[in-house]
py3Dmol code that shows the C-alpha trace and the ligand (Angstrom):
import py3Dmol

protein = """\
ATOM      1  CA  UNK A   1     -60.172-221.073 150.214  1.00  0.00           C
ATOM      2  CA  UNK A   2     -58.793-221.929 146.380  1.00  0.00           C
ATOM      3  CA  UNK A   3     -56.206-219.451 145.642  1.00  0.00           C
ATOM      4  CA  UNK A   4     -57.577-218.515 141.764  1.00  0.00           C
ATOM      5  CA  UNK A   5     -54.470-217.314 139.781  1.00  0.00           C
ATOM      6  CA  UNK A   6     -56.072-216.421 136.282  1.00  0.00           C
ATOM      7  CA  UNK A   7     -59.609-215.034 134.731  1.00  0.00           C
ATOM      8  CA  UNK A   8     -61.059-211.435 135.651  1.00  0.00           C
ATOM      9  CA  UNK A   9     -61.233-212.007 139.513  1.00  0.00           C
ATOM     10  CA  UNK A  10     -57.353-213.126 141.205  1.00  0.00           C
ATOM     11  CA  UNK A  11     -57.819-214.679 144.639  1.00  0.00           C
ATOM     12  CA  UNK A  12     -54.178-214.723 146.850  1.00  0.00           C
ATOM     13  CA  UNK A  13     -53.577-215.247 150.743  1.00  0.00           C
ATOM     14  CA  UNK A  14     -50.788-213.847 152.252  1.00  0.00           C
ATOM     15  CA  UNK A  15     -50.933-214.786 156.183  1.00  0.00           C
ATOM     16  CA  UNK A  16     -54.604-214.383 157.269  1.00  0.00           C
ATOM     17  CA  UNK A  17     -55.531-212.233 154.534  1.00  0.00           C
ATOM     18  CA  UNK A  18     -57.178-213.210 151.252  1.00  0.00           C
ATOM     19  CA  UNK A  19     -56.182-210.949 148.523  1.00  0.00           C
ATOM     20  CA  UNK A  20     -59.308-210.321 145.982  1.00  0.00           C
ATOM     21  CA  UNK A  21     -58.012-208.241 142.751  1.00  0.00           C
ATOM     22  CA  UNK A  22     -59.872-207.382 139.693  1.00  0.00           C
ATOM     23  CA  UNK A  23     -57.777-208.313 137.291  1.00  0.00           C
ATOM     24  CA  UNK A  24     -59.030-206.796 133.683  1.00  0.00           C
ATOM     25  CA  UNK A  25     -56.256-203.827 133.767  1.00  0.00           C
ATOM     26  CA  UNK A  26     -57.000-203.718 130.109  1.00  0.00           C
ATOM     27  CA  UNK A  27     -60.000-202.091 130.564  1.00  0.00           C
ATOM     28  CA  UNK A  28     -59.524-200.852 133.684  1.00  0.00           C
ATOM     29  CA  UNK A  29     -61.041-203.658 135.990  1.00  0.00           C
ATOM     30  CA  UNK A  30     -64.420-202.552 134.978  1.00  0.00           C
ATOM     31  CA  UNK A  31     -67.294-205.004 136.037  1.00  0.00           C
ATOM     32  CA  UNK A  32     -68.883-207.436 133.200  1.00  0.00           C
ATOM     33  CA  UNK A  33     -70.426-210.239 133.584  1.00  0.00           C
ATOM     34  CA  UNK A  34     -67.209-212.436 135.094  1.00  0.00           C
ATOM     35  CA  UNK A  35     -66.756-210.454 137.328  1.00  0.00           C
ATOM     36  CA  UNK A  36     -70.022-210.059 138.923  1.00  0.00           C
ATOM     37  CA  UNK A  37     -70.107-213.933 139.159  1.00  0.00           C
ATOM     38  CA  UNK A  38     -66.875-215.004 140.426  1.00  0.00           C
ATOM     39  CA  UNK A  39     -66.653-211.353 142.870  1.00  0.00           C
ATOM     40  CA  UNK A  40     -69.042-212.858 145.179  1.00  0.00           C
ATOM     41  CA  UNK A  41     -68.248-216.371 145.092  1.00  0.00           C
ATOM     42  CA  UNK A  42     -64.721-215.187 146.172  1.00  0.00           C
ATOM     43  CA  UNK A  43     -65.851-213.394 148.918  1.00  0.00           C
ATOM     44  CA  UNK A  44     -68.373-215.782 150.302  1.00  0.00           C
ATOM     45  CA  UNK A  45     -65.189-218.741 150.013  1.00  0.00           C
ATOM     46  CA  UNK A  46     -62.767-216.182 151.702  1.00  0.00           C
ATOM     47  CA  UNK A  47     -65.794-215.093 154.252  1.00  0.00           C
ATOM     48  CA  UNK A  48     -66.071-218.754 155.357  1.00  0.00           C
ATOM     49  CA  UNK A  49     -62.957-219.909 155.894  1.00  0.00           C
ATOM     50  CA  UNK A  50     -61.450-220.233 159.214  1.00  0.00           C
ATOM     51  CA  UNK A  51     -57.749-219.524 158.027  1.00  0.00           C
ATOM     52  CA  UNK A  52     -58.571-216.573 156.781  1.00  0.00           C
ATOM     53  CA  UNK A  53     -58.999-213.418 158.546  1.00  0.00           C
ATOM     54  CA  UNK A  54     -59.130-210.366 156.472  1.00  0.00           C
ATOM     55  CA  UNK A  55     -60.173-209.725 153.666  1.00  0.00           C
ATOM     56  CA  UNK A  56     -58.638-206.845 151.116  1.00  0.00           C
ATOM     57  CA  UNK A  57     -60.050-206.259 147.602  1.00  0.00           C
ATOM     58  CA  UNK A  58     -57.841-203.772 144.871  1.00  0.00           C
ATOM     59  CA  UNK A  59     -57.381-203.451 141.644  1.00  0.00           C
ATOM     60  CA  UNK A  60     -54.700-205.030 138.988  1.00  0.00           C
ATOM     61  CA  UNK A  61     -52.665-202.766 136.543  1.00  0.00           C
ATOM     62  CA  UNK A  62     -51.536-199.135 137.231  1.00  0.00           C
ATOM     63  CA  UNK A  63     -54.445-197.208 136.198  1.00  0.00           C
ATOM     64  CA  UNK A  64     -57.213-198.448 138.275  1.00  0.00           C
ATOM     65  CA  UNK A  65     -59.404-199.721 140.907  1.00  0.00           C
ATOM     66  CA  UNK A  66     -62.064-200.227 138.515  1.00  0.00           C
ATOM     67  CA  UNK A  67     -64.094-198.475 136.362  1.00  0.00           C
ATOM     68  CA  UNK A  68     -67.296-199.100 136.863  1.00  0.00           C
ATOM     69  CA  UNK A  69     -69.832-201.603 135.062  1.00  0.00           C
ATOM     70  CA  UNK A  70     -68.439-202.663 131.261  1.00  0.00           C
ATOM     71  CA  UNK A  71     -69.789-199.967 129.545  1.00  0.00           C
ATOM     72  CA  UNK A  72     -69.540-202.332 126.484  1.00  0.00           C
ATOM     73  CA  UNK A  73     -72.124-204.985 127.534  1.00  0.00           C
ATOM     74  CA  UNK A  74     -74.780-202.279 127.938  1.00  0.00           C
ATOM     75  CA  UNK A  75     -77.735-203.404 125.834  1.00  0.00           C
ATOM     76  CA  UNK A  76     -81.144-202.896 125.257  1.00  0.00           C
ATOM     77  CA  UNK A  77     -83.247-204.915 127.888  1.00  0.00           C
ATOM     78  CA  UNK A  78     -86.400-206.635 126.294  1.00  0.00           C
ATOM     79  CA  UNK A  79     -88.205-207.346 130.095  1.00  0.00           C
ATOM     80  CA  UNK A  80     -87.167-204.179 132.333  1.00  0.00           C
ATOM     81  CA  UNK A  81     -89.840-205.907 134.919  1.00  0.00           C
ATOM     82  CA  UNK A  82     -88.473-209.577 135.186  1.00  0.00           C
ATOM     83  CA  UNK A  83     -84.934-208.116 135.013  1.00  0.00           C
ATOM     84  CA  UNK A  84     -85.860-205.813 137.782  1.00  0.00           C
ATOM     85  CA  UNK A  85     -87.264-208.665 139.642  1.00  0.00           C
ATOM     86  CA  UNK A  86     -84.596-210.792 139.134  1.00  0.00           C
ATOM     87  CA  UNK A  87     -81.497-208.058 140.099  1.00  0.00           C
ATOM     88  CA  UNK A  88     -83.819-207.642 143.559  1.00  0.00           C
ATOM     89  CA  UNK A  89     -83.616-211.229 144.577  1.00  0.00           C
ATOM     90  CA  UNK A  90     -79.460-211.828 144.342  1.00  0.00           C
ATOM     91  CA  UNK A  91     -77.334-208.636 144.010  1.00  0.00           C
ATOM     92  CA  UNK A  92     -73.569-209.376 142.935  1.00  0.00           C
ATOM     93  CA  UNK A  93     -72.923-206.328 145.689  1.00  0.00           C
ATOM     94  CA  UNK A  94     -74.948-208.635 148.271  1.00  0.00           C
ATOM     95  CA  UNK A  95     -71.685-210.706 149.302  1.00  0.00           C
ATOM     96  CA  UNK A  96     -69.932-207.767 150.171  1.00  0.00           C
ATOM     97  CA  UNK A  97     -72.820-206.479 152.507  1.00  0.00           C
ATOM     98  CA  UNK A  98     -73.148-210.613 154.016  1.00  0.00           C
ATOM     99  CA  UNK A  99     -69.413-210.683 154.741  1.00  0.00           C
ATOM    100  CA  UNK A 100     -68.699-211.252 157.932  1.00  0.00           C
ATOM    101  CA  UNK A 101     -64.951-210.218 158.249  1.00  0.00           C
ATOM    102  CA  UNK A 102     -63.678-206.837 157.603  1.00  0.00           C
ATOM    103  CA  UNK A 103     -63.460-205.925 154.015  1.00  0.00           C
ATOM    104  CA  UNK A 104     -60.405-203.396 152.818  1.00  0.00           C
ATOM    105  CA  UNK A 105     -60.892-201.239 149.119  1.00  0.00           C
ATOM    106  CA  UNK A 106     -57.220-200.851 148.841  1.00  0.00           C
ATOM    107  CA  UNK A 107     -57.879-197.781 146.007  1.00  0.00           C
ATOM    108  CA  UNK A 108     -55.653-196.529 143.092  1.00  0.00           C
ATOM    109  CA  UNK A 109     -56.439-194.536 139.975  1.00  0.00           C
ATOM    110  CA  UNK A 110     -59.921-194.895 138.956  1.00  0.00           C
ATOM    111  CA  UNK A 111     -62.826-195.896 141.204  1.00  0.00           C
ATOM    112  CA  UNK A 112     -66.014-195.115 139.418  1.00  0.00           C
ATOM    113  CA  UNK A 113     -69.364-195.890 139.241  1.00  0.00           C
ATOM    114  CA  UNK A 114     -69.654-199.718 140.330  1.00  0.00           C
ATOM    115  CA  UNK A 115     -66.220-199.674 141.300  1.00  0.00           C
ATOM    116  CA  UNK A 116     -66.703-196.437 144.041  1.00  0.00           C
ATOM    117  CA  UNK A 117     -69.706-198.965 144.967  1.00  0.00           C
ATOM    118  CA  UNK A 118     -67.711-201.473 145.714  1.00  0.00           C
ATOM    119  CA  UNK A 119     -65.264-199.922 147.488  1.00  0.00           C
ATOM    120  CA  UNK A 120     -68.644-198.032 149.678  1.00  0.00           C
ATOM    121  CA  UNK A 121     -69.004-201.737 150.097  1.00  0.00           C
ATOM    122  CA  UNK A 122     -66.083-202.378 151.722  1.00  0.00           C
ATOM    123  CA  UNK A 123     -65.648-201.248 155.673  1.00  0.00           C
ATOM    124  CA  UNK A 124     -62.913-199.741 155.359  1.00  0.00           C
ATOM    125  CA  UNK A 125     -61.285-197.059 152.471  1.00  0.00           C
ATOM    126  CA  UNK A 126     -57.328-196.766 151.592  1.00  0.00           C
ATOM    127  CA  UNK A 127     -56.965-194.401 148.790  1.00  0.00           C
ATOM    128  CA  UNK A 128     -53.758-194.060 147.236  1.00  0.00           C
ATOM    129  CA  UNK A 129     -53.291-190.279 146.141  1.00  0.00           C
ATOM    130  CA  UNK A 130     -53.590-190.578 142.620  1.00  0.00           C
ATOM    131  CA  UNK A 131     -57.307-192.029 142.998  1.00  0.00           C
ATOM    132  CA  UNK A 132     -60.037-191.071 141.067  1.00  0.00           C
ATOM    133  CA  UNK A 133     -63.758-190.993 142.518  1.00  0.00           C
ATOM    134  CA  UNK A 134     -66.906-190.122 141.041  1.00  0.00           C
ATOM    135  CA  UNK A 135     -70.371-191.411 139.957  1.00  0.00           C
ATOM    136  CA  UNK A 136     -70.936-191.193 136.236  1.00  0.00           C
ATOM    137  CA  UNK A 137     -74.431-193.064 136.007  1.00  0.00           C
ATOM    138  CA  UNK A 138     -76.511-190.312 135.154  1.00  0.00           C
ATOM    139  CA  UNK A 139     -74.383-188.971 132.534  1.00  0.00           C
ATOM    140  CA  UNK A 140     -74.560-192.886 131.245  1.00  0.00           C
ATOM    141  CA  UNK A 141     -78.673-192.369 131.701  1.00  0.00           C
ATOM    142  CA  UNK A 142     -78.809-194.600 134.553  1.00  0.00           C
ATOM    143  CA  UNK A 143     -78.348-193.875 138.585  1.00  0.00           C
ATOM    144  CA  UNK A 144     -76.213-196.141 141.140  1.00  0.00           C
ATOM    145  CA  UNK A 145     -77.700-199.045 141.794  1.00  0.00           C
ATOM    146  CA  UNK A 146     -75.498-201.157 143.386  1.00  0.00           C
ATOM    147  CA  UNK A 147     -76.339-199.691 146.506  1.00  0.00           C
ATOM    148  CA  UNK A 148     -74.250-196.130 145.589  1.00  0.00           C
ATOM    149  CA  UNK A 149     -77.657-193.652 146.107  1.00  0.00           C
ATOM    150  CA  UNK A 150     -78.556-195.445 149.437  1.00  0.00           C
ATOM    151  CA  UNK A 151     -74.590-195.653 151.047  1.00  0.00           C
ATOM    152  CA  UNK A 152     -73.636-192.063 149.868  1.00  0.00           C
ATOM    153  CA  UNK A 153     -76.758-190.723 151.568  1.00  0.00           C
ATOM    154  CA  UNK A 154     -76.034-192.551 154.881  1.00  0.00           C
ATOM    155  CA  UNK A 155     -72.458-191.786 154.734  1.00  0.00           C
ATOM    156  CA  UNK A 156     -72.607-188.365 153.821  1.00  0.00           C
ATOM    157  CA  UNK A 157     -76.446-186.943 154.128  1.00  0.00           C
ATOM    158  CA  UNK A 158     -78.915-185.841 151.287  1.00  0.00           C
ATOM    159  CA  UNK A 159     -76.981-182.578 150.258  1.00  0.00           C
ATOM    160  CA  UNK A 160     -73.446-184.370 149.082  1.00  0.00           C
ATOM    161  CA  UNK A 161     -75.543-187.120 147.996  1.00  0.00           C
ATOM    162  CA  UNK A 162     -76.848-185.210 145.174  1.00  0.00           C
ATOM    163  CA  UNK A 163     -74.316-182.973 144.073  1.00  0.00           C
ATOM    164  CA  UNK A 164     -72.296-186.508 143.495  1.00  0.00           C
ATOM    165  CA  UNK A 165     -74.266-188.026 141.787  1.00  0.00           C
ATOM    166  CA  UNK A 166     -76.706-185.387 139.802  1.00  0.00           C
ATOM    167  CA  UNK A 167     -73.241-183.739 138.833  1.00  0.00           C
ATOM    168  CA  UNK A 168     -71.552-187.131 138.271  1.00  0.00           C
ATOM    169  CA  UNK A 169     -68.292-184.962 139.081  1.00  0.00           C
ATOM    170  CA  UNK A 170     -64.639-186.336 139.652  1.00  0.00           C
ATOM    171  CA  UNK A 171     -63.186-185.352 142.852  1.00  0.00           C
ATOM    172  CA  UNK A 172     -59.205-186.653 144.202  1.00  0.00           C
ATOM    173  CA  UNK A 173     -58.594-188.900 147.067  1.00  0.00           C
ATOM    174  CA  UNK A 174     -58.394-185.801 149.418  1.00  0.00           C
ATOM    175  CA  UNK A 175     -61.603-184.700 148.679  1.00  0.00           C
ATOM    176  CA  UNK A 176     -62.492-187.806 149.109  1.00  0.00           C
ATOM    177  CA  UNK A 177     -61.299-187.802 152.739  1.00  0.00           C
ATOM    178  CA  UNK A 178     -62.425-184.431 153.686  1.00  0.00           C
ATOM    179  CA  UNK A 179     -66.381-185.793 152.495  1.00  0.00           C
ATOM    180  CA  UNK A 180     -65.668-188.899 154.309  1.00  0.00           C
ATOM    181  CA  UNK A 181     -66.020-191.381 151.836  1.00  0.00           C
ATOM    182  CA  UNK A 182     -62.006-192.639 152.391  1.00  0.00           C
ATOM    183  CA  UNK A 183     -60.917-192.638 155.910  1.00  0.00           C
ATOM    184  CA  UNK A 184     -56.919-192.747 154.395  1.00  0.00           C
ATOM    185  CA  UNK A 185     -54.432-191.613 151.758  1.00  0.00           C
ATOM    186  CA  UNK A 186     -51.229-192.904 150.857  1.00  0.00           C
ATOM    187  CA  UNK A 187     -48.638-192.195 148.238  1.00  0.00           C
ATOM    188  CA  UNK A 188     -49.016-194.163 145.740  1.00  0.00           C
ATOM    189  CA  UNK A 189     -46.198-196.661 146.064  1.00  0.00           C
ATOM    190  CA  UNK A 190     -47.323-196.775 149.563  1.00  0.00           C
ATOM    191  CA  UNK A 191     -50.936-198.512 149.313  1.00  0.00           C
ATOM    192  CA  UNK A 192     -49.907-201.914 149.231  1.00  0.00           C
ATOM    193  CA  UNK A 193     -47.910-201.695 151.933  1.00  0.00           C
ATOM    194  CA  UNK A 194     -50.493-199.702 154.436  1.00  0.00           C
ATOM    195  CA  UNK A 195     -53.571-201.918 152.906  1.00  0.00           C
ATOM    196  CA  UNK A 196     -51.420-204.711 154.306  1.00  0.00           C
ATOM    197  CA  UNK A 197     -50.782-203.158 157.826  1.00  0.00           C
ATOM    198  CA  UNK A 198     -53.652-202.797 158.698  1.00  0.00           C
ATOM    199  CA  UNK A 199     -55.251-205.877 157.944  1.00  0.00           C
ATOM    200  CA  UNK A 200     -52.358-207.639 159.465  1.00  0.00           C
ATOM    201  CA  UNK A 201     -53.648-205.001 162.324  1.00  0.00           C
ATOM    202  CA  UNK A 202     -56.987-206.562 161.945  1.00  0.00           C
ATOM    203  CA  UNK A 203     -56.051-210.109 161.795  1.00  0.00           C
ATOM    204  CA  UNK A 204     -54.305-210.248 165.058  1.00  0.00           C
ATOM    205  CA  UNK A 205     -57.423-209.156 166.823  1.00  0.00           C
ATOM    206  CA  UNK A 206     -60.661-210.993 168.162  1.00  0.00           C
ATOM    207  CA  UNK A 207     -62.831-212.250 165.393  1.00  0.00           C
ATOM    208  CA  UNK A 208     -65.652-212.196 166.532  1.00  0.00           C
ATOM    209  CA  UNK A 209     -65.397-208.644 167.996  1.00  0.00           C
ATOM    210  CA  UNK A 210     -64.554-207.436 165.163  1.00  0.00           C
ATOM    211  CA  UNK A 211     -67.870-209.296 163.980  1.00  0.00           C
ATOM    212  CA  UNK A 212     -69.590-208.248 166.297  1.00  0.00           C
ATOM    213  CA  UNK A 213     -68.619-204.504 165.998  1.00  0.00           C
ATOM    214  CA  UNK A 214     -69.222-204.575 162.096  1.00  0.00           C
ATOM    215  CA  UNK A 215     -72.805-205.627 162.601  1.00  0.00           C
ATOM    216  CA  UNK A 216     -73.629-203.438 165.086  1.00  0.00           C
ATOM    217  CA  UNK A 217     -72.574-200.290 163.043  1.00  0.00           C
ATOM    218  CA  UNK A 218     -73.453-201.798 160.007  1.00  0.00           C
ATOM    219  CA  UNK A 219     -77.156-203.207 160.844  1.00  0.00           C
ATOM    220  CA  UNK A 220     -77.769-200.767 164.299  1.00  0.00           C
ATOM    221  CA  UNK A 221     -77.287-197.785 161.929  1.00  0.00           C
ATOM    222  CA  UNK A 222     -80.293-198.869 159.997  1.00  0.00           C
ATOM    223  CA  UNK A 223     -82.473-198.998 163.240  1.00  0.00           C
ATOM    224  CA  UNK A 224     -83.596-196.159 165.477  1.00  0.00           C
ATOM    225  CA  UNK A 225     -81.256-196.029 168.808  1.00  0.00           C
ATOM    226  CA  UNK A 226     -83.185-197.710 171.391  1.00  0.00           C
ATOM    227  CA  UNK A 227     -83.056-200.624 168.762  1.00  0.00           C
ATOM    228  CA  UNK A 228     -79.948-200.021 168.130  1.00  0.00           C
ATOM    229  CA  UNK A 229     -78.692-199.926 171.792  1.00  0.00           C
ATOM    230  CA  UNK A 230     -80.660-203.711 171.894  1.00  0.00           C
ATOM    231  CA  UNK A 231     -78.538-205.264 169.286  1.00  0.00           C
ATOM    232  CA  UNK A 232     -75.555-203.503 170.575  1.00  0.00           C
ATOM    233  CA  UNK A 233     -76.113-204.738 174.084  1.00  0.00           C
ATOM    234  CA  UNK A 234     -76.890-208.289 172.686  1.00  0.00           C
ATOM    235  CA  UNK A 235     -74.156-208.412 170.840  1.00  0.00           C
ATOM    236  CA  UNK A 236     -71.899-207.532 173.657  1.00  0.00           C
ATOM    237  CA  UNK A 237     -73.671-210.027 175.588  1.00  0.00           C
ATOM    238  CA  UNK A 238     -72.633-212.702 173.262  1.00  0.00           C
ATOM    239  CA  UNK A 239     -68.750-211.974 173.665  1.00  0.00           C
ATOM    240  CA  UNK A 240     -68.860-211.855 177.260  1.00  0.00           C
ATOM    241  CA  UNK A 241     -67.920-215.692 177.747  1.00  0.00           C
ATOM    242  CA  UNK A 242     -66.043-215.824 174.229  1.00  0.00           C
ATOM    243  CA  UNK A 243     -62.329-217.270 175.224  1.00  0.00           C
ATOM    244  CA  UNK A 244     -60.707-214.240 173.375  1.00  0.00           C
ATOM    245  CA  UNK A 245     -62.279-212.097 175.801  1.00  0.00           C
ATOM    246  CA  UNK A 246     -60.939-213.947 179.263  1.00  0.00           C
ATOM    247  CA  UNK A 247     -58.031-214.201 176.783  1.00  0.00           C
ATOM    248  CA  UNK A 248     -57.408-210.672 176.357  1.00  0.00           C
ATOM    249  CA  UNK A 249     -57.828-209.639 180.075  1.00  0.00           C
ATOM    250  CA  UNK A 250     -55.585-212.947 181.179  1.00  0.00           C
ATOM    251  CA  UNK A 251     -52.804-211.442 178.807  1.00  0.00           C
ATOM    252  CA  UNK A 252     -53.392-207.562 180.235  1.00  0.00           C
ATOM    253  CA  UNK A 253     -53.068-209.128 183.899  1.00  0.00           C
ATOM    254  CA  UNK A 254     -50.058-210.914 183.431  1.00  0.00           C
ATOM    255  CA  UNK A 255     -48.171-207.998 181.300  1.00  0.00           C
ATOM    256  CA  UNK A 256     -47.796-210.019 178.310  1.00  0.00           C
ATOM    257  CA  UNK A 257     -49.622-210.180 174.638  1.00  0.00           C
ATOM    258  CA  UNK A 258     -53.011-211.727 174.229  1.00  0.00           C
ATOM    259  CA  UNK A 259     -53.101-215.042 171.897  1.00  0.00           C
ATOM    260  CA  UNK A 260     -56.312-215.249 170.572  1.00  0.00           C
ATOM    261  CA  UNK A 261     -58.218-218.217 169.193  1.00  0.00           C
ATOM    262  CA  UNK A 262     -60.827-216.737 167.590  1.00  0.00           C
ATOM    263  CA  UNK A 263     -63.110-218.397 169.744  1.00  0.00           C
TER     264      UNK A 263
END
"""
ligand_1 = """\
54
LIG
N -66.501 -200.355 130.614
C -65.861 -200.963 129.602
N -64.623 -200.635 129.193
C -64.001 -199.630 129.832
C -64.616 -198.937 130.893
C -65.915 -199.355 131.297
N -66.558 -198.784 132.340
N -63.789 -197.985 131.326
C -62.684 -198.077 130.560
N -62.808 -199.070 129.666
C -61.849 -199.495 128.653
C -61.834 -198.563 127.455
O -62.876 -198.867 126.577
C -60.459 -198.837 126.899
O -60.464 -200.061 126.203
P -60.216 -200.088 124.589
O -58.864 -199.492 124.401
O -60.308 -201.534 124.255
O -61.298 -199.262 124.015
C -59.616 -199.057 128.155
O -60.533 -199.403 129.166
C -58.840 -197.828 128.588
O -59.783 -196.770 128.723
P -59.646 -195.375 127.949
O -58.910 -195.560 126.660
O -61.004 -194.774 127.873
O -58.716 -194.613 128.964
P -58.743 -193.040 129.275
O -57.562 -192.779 130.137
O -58.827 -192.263 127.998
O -60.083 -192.780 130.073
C -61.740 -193.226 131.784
C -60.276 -193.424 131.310
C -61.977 -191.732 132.071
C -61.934 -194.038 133.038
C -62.694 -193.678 130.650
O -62.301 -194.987 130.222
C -64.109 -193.742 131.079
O -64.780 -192.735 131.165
N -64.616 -194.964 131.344
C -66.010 -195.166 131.722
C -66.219 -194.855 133.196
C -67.678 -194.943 133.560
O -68.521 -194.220 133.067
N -67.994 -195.872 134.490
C -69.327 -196.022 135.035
C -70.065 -197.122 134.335
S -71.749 -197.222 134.885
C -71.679 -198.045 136.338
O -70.643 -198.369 136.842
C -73.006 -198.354 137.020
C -73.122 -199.734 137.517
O -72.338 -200.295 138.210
C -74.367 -200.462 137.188
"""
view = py3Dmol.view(width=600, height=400)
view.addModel(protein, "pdb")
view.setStyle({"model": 0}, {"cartoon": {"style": "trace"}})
view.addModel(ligand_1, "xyz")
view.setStyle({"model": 1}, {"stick": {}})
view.zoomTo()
view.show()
């Protein structure tokens, strides 16, 4: 993986974590048209190499995660079909659903619009307290559509679904953790720090558990549950003779900690 250390998308590893901050603090990380290219070819780069383990994405500056699309490259749109079309085929919030390894939102100040969809993206939600959450598409005339409507219903059912996002209301990061949409707060000061713990957390175990475990959640919760007990027990099935797994019960025979390969 290229470490990138200038433009609107900063790519870092620290250990066996790739570090993926949008880096436009000027106007709040929001998402033009950089962004949405380079976003995705970080991940898929960070997603595919072997070195790399975890993978955490946060914001630059002090004031935000990000703030949604760039409001300022909002134009008119002369073929609504063909650019309809064309958005179906490749998403920029597609690499974040293909990634294989867990995905952090390590989340501070504002995290609206595209930017709360990226972070419903991710698998798993720090919040700092002083973050920001809400949906302000239909204010803007528009809805989510970076996979917001469909993740907030699954997440949190049809009722909170549309109170967000009719009322396009703000709401804090312990609101956000009562609803369920961030499964942690932190002080402020502290996000770094806890983003980094537990993807260090992460790192040290199995791979391809975790995997494993990401796509059965993530694609089994799409199917009804006899399907989803089939790809559950197939996955399992597939880790049975994985090295990390004799691994892990060698290590818990002989009293000592498990080294895994990742194999
Ligand atoms: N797009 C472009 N620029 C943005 C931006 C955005 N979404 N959000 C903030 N900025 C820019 C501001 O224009 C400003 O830059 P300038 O000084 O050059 O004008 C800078 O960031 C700082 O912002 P403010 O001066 O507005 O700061 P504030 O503290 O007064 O307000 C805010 C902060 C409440 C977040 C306000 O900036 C705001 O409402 N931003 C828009 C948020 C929004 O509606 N996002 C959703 C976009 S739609 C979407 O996201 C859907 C999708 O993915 C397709």
């Amino acid at each position: 993986m290229l470490e990138v250390t200038e433009g609107a998308v900063l790519v870092t590893r620290r250990d066996a974590v790739a570090w993926i901050t949008l880096n436009r603090p000027d106007a709040l990380n929001a998402i033009n048209i950089e962004i949405q290219a380079r976003l995705p070819a970080a991940i898929r780069e960070a997603d595919a190499d072997p070195a790399i383990r975890v993978l955490v994405i946060q914001g630059a500056g002090p004031r935000s995660f990000c703030a949604g699309a760039d409001i300022k490259e909002f134009t008119a749109v002369d073929e609504p079909l063909a650019r309809r079309q064309s958005r179906m085929r490749d998403h920029w919030i597609d690499a974040l659903d293909q990634c294989q390894k867990p995905l952090i939102a390590a989340i501070h100040g504002f995290c609206l619009g595209g930017g709360l969809e990226i972070a419903l993206a991710c698998d798993i939600r720090v919040a700092a307290g002083d973050a920001q959450f809400a949906f302000p598409e239909t204010g803007l005339g528009i809805i989510p559509a970076a996979g917001g409507t469909q993740r907030v219903v699954r997440m949190l059912g049809w009722a909170q679904a549309l109170d967000l996002i009719l009322t396009g209301r703000r709401f804090g990061a312990e609101e956000a953790k009562v609803l369920g949409l961030v499964t942690r707060v932190v002080a402020p000061d502290a996000l770094q720090p806890a983003a980094e713990e537990l993807a260090l957390a992460l790192a040290g175990k199995p791979p391809l558990a975790l995997q494993f475990a990401k796509e059965a959640i993530r694609k089994g919760g799409e199917l009804d549950y006899a399907a989803g007990r089939r790809l559950e027990t197939d996955l399992l099935t597939h880790l049975l003779n994985t090295s990390d797994r004799l691994e892990a019960a060698q290590a818990f025979r002989e009293k000592r900690p498990p080294r895994f390969s990742g194999r």
